[in-house]
Biopython code that builds the backbone (N, CA, C, O; Angstrom):
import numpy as np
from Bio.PDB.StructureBuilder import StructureBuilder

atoms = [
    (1, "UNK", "N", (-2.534, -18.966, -15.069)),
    (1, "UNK", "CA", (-2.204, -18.814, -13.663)),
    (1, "UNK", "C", (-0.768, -18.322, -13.545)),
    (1, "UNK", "O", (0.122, -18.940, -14.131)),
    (2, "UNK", "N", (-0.530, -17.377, -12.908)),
    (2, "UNK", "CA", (0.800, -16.716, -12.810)),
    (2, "UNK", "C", (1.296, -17.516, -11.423)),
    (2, "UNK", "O", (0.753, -17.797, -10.354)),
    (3, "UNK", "N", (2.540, -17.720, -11.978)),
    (3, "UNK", "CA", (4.008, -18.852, -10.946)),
    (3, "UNK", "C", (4.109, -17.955, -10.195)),
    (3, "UNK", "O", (3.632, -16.904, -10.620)),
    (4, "UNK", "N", (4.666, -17.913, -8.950)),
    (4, "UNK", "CA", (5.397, -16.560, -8.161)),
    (4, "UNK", "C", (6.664, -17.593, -7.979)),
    (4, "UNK", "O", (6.565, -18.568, -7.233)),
    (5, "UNK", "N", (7.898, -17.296, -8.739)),
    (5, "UNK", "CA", (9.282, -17.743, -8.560)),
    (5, "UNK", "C", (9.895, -17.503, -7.160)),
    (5, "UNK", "O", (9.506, -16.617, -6.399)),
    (6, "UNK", "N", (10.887, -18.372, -6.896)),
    (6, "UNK", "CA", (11.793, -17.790, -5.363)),
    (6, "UNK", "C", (12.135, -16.306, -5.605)),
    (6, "UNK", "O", (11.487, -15.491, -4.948)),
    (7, "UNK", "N", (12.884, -15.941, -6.293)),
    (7, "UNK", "CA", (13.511, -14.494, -6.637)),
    (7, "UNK", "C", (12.191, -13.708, -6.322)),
    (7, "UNK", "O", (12.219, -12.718, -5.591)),
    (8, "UNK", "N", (10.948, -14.207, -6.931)),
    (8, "UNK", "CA", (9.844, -12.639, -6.641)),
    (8, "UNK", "C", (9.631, -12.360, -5.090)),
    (8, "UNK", "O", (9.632, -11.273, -4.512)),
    (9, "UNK", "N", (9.425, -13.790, -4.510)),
    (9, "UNK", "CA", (9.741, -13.707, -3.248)),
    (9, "UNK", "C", (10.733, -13.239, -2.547)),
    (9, "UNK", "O", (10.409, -12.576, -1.561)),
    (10, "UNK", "N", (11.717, -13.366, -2.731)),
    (10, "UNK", "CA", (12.692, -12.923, -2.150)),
    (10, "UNK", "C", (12.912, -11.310, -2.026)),
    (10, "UNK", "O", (13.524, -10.762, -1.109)),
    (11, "UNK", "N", (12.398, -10.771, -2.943)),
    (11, "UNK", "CA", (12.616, -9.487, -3.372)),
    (11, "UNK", "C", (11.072, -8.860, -2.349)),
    (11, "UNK", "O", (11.121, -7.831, -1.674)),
    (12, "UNK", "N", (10.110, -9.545, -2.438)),
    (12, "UNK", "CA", (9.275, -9.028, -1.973)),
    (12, "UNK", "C", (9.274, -9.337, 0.178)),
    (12, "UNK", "O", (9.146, -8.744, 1.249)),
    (13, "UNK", "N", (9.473, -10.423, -0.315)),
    (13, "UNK", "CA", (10.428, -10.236, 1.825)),
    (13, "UNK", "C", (11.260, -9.050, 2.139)),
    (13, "UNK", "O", (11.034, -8.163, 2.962)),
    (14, "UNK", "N", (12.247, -9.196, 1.347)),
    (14, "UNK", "CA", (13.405, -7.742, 2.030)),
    (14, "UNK", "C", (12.778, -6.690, 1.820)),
    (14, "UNK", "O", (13.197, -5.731, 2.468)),
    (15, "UNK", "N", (11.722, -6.454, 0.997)),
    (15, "UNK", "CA", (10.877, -5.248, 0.860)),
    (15, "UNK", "C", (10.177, -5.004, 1.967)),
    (15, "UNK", "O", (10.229, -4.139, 2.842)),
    (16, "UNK", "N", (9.727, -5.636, 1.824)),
    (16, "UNK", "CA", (8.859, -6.054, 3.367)),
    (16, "UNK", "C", (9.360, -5.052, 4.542)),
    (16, "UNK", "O", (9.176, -3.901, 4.939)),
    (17, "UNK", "N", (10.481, -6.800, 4.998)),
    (17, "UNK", "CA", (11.551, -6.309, 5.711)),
    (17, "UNK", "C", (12.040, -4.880, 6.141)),
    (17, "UNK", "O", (12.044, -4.434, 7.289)),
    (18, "UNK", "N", (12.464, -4.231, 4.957)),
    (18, "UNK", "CA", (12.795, -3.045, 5.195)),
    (18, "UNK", "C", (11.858, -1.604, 5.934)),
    (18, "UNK", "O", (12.173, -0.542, 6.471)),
    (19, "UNK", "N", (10.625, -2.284, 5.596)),
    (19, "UNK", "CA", (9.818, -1.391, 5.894)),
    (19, "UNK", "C", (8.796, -1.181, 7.281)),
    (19, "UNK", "O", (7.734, -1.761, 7.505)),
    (20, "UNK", "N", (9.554, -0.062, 8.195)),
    (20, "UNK", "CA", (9.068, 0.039, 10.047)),
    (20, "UNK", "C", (7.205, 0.109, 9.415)),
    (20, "UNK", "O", (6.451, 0.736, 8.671)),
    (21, "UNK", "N", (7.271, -1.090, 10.414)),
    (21, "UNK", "CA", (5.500, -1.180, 10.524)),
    (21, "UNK", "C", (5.334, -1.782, 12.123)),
    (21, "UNK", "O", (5.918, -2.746, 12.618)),
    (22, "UNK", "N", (4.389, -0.925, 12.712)),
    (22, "UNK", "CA", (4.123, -1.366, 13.978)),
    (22, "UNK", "C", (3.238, -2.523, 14.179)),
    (22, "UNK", "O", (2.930, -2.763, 15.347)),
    (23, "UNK", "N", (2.582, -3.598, 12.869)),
    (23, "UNK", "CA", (1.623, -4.342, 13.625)),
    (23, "UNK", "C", (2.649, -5.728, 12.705)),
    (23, "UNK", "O", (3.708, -5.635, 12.083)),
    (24, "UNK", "N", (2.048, -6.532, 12.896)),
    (24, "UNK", "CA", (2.919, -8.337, 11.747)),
    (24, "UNK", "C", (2.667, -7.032, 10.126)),
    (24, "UNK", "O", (2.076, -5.998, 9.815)),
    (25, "UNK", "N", (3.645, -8.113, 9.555)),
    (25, "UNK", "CA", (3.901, -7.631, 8.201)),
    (25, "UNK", "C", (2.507, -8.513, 7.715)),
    (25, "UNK", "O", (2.076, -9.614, 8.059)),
    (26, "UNK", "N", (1.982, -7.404, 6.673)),
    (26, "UNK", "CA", (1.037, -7.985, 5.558)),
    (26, "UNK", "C", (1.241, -9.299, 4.669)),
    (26, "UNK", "O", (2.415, -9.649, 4.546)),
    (27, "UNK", "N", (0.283, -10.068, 4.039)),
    (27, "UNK", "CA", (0.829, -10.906, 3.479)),
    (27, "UNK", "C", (1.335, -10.078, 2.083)),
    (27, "UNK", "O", (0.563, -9.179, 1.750)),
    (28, "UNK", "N", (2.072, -10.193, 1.554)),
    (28, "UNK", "CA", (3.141, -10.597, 0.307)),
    (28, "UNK", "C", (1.841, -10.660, -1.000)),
    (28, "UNK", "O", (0.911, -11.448, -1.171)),
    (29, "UNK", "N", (2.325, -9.374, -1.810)),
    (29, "UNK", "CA", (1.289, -9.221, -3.085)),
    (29, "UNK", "C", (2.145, -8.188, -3.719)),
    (29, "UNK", "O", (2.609, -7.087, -3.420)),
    (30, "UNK", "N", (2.158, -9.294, -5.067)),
    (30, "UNK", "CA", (2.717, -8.745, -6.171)),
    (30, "UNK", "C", (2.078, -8.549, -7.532)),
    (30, "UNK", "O", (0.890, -8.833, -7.687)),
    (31, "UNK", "N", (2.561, -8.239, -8.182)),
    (31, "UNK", "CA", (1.609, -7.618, -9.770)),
    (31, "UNK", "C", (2.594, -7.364, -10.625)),
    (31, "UNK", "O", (3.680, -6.888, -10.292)),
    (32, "UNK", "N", (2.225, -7.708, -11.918)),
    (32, "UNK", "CA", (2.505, -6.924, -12.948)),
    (32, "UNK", "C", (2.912, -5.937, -13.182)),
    (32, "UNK", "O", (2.431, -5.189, -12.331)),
    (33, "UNK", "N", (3.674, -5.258, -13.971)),
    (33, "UNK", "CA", (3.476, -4.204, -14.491)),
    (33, "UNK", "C", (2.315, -3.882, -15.690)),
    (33, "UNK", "O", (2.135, -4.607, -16.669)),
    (34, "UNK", "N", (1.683, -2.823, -15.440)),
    (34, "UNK", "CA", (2.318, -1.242, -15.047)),
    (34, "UNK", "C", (0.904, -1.117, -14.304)),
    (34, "UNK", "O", (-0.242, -1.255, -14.733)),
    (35, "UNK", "N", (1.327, -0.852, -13.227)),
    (35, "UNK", "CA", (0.681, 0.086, -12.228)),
    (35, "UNK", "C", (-0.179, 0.992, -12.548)),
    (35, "UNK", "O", (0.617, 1.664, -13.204)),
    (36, "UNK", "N", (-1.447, 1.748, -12.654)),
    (36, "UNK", "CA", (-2.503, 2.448, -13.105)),
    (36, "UNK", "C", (-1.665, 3.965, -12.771)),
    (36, "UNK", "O", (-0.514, 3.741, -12.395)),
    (37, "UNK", "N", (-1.940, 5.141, -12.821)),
    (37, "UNK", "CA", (-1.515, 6.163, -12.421)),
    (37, "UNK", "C", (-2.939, 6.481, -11.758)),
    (37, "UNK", "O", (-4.078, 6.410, -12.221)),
    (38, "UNK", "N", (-2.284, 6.987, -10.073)),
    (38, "UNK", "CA", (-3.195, 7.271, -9.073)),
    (38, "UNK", "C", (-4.782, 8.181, -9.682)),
    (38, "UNK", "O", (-4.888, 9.272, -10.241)),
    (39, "UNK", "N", (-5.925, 7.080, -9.237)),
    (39, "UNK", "CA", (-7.142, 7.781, -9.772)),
    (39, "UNK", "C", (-7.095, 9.940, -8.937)),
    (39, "UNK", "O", (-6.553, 10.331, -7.903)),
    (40, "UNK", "N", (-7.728, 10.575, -9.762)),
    (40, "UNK", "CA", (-7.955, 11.945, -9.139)),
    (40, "UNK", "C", (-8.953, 11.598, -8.111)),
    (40, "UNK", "O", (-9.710, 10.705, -8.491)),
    (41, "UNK", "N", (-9.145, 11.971, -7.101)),
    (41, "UNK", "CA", (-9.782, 11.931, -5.626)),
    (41, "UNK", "C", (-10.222, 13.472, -5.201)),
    (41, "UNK", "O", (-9.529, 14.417, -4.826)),
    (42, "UNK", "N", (-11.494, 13.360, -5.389)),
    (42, "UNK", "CA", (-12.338, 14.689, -4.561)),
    (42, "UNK", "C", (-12.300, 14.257, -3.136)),
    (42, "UNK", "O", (-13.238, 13.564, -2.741)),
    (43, "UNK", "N", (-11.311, 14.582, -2.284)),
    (43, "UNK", "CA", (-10.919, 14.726, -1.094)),
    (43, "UNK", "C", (-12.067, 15.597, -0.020)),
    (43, "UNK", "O", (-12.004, 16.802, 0.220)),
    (44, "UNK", "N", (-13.219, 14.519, 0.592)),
    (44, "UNK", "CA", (-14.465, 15.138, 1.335)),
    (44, "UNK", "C", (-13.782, 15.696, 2.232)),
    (44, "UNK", "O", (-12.556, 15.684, 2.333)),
    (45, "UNK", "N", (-14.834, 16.396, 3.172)),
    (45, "UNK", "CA", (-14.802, 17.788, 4.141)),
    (45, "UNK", "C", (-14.601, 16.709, 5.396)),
    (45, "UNK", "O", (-15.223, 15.773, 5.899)),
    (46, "UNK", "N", (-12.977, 17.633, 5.646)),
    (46, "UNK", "CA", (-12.889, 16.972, 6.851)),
    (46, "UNK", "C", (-13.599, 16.516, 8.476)),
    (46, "UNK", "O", (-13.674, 17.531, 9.168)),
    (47, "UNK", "N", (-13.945, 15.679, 8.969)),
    (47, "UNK", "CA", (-14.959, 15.382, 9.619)),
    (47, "UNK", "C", (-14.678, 15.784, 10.850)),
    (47, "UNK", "O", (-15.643, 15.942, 11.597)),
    (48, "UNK", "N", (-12.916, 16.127, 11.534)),
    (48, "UNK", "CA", (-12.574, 17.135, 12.691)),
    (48, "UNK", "C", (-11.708, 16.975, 12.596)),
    (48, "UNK", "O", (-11.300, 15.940, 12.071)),
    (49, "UNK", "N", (-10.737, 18.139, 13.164)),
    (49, "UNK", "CA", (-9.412, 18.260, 13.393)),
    (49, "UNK", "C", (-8.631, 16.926, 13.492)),
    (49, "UNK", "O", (-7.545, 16.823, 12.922)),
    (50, "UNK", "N", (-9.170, 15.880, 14.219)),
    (50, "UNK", "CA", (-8.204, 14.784, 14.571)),
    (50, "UNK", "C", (-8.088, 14.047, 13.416)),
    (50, "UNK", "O", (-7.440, 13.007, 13.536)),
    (51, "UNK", "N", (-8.575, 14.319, 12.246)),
    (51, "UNK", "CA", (-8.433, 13.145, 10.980)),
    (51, "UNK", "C", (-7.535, 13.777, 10.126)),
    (51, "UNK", "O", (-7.214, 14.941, 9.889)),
    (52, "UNK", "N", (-7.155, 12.427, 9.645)),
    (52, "UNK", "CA", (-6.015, 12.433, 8.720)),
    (52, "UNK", "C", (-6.434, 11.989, 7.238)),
    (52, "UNK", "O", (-7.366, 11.188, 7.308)),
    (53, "UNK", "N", (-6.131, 12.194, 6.211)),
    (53, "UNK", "CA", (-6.595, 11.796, 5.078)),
    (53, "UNK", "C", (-5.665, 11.060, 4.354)),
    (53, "UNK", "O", (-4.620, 11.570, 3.949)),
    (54, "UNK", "N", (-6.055, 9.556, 4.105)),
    (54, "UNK", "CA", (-5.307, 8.959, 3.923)),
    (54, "UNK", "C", (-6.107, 8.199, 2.297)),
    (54, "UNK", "O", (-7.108, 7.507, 2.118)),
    (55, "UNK", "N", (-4.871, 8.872, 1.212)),
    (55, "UNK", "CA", (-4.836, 8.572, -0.371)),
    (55, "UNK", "C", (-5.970, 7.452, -0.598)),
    (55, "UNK", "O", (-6.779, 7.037, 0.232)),
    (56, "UNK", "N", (-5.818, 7.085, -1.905)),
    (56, "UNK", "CA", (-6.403, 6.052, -2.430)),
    (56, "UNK", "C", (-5.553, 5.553, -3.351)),
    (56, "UNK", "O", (-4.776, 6.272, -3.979)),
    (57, "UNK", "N", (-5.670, 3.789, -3.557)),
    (57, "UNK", "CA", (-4.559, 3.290, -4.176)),
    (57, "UNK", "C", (-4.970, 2.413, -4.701)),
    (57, "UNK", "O", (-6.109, 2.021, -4.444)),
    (58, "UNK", "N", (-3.989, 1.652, -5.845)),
    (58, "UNK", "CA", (-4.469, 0.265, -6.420)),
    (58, "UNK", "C", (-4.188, -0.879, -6.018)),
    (58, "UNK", "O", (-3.050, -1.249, -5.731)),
    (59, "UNK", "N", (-5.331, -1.644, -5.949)),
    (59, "UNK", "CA", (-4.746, -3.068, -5.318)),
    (59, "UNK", "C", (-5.291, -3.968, -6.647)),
    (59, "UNK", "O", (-6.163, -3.714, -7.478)),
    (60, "UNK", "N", (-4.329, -5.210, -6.466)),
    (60, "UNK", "CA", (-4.181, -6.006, -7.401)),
    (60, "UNK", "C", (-5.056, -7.526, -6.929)),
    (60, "UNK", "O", (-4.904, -8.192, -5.906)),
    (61, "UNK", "N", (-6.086, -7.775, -8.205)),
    (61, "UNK", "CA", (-6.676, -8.794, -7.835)),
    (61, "UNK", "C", (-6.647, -9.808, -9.029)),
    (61, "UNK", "O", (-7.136, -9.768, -10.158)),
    (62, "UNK", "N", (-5.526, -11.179, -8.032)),
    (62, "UNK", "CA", (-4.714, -12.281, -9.003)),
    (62, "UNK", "C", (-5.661, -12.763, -9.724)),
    (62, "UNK", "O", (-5.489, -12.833, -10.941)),
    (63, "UNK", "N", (-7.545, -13.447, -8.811)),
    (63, "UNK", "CA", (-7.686, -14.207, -9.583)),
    (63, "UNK", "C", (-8.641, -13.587, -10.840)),
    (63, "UNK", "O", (-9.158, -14.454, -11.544)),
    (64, "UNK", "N", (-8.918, -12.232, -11.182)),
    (64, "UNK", "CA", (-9.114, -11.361, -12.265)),
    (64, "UNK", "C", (-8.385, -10.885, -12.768)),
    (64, "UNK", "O", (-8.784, -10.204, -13.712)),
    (65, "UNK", "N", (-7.277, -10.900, -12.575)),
    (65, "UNK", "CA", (-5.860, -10.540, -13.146)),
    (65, "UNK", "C", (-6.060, -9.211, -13.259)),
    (65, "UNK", "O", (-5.512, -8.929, -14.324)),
    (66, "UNK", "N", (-6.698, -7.830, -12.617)),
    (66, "UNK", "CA", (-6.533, -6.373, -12.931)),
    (66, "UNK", "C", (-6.412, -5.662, -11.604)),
    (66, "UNK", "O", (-6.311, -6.228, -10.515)),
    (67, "UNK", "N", (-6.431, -4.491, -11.793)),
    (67, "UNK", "CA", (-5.887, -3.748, -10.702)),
    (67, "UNK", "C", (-7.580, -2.863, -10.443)),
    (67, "UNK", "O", (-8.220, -2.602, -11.462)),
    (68, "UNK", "N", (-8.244, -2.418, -8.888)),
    (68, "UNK", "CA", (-8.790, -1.886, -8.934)),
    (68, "UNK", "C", (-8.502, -0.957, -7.926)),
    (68, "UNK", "O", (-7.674, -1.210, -7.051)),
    (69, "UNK", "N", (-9.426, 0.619, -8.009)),
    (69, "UNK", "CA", (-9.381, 1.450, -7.132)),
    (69, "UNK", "C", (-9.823, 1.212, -5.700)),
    (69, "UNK", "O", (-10.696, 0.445, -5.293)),
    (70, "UNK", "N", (-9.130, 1.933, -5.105)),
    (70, "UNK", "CA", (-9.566, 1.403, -3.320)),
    (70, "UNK", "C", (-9.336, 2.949, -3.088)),
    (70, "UNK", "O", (-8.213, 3.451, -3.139)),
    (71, "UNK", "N", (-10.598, 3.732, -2.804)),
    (71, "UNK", "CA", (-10.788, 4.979, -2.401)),
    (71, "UNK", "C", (-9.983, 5.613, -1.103)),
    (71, "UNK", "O", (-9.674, 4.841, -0.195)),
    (72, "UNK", "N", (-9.639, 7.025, -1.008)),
    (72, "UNK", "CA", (-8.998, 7.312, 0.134)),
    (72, "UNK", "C", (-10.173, 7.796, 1.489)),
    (72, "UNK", "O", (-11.276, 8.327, 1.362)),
    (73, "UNK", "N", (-9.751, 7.554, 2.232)),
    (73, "UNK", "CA", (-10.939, 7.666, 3.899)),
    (73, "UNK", "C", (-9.709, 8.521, 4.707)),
    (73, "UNK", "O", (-8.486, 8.636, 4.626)),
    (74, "UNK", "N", (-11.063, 9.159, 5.715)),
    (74, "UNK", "CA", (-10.298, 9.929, 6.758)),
    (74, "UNK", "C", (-9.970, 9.226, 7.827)),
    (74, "UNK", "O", (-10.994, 8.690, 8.252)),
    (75, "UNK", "N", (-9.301, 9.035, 8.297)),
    (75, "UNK", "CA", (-8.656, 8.104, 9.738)),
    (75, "UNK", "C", (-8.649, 8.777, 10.901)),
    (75, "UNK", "O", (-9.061, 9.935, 10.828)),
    (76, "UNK", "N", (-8.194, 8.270, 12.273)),
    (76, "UNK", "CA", (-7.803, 8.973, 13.143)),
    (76, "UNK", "C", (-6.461, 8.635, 13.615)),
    (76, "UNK", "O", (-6.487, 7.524, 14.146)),
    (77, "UNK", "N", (-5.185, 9.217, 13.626)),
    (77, "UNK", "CA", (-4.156, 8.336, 13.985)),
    (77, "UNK", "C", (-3.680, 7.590, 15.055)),
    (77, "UNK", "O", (-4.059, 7.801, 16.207)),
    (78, "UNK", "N", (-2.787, 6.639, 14.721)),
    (78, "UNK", "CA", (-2.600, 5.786, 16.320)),
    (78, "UNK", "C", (-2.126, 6.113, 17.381)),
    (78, "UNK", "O", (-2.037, 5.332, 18.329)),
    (79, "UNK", "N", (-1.738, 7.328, 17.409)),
    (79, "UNK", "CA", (-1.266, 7.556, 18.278)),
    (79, "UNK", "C", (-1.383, 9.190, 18.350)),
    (79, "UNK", "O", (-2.012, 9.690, 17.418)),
    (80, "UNK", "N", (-0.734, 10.297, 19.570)),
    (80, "UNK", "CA", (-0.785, 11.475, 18.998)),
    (80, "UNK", "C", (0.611, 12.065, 18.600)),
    (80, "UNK", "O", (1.488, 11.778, 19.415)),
    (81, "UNK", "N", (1.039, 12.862, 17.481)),
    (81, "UNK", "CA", (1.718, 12.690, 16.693)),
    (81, "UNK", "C", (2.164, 12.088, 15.748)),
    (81, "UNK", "O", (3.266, 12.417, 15.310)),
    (82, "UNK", "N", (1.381, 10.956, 15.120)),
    (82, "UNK", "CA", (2.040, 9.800, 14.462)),
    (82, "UNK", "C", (1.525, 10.354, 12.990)),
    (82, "UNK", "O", (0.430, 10.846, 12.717)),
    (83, "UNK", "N", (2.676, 10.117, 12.118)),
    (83, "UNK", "CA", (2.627, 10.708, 10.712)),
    (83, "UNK", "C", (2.188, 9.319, 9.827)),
    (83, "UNK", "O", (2.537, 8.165, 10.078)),
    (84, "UNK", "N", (1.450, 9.712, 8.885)),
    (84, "UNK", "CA", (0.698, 8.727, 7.996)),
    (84, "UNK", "C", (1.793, 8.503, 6.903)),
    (84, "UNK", "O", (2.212, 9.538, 6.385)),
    (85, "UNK", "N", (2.361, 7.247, 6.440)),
    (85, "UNK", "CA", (3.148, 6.706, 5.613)),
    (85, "UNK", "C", (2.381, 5.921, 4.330)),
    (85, "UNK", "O", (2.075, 4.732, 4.419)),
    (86, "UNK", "N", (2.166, 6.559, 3.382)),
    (86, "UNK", "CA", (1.301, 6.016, 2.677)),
    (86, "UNK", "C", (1.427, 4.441, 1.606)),
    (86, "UNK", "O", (2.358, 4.146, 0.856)),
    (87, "UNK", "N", (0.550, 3.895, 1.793)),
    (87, "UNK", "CA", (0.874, 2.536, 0.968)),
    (87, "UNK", "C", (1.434, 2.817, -0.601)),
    (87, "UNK", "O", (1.199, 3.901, -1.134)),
    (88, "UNK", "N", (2.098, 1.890, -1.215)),
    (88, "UNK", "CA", (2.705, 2.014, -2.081)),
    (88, "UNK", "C", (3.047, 0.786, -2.953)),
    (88, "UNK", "O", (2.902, -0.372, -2.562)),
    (89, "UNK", "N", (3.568, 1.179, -4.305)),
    (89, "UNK", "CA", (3.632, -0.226, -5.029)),
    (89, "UNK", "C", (5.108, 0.181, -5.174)),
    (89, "UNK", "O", (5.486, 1.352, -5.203)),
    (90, "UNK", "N", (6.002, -1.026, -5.274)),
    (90, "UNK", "CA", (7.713, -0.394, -5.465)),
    (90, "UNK", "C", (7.863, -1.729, -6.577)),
    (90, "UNK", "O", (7.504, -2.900, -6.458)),
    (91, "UNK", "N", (8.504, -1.059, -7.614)),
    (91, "UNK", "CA", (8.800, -1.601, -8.849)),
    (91, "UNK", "C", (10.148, -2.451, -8.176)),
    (91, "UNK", "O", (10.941, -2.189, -7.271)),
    (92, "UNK", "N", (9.968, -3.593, -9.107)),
    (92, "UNK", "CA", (11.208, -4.738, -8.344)),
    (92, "UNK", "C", (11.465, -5.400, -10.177)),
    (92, "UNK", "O", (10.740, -5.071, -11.117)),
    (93, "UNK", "N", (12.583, -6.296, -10.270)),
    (93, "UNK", "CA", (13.015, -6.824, -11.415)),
    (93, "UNK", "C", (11.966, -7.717, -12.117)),
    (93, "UNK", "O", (11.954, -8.056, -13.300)),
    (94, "UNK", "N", (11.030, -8.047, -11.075)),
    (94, "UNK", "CA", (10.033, -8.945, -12.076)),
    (94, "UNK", "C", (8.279, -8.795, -11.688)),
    (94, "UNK", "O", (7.467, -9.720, -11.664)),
    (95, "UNK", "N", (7.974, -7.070, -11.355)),
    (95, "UNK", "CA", (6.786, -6.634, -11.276)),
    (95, "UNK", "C", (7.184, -5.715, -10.032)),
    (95, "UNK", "O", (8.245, -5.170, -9.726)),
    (96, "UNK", "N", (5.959, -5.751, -9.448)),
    (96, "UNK", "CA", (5.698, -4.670, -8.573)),
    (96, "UNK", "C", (5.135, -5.523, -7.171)),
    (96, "UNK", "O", (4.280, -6.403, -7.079)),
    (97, "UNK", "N", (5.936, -4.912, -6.203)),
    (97, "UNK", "CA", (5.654, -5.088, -4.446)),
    (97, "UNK", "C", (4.803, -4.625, -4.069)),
    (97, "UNK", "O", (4.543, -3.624, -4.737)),
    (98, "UNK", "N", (4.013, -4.817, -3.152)),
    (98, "UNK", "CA", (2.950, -3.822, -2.337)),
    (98, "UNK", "C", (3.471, -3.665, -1.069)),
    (98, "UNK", "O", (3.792, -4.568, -0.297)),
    (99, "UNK", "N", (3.586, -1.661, -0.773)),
    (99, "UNK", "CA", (3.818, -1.938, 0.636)),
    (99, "UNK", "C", (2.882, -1.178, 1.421)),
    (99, "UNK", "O", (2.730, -0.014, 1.051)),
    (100, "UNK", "N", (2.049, -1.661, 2.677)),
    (100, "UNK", "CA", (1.101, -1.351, 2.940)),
    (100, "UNK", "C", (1.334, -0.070, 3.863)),
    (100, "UNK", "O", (2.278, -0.077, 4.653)),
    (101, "UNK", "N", (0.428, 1.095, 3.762)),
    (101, "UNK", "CA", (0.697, 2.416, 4.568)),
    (101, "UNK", "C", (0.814, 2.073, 5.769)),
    (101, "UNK", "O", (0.326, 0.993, 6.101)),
    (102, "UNK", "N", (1.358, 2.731, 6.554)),
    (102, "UNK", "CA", (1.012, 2.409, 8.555)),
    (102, "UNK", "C", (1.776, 3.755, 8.718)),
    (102, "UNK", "O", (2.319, 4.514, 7.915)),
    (103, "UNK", "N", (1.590, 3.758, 10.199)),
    (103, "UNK", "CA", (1.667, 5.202, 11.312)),
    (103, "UNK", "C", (3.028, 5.208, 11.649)),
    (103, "UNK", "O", (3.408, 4.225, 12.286)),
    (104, "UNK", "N", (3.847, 6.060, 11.382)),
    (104, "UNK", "CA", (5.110, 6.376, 11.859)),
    (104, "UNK", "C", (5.056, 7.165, 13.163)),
    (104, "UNK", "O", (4.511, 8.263, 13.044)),
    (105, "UNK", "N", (5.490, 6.859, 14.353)),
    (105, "UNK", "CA", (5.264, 7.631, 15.576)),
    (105, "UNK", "C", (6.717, 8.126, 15.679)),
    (105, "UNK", "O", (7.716, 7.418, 15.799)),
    (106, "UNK", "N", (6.653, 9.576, 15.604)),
    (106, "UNK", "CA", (8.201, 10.326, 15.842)),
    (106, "UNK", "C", (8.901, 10.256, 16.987)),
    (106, "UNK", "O", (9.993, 10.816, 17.078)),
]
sb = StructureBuilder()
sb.init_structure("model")
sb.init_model(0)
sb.init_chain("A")
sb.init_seg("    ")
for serial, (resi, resn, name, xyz) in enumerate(atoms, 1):
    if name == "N":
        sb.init_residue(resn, " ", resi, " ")
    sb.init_atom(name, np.array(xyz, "f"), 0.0, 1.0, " ", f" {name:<3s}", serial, name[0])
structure = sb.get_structure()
């Protein structure tokens, strides 16, 4: 069973923190290293102008201890104009943060 120390926390709050998201912050998920390198994605036929295509990424599952693929889907955005910020894992001193994609409205 992996500990999550104060420090991983801590590191993974200001991460958080730092990052403009329009709805409550996600819960807090961390991992190991090393991160998979992004699966290749046959990117389907867009379904209309209003969609956005939004990646596919790895999410980390503690109580199997591995990382699996989570395919990319077409969306519609929240708003009009709002640019897609894609989720991400950010390497920290004792594994890796998750930060979840959301809609940047310009």
């Amino acid at each position: 069973m992996r500990v999550v120390h104060m420090r991983h926390l801590t590191f993974a709050v200001l991460l958080l923190a730092s990052t403009a998201c329009a709805s409550a912050p996600p819960p807090i998920v961390t991992a190991p290293p090393p991160v998979p390198a992004p699966a290749v994605e046959v990117v389907p036929v867009q379904p209309g102008p209003q969609f956005v295509w939004v990646p596919g990424h790895w999410t980390w599952r503690p109580r199997r201890a591995n990382y699996v693929w989570v395919p990319g889907k077409w969306i519609v955005p929240s708003s009009p104009g709002a640019v897609w910020v894609p989720a991400r894992w950010v390497s920290g001193p004792h594994g890796y943060a998750w930060v979840e994609g959301h809609w940047r409205v310009r």
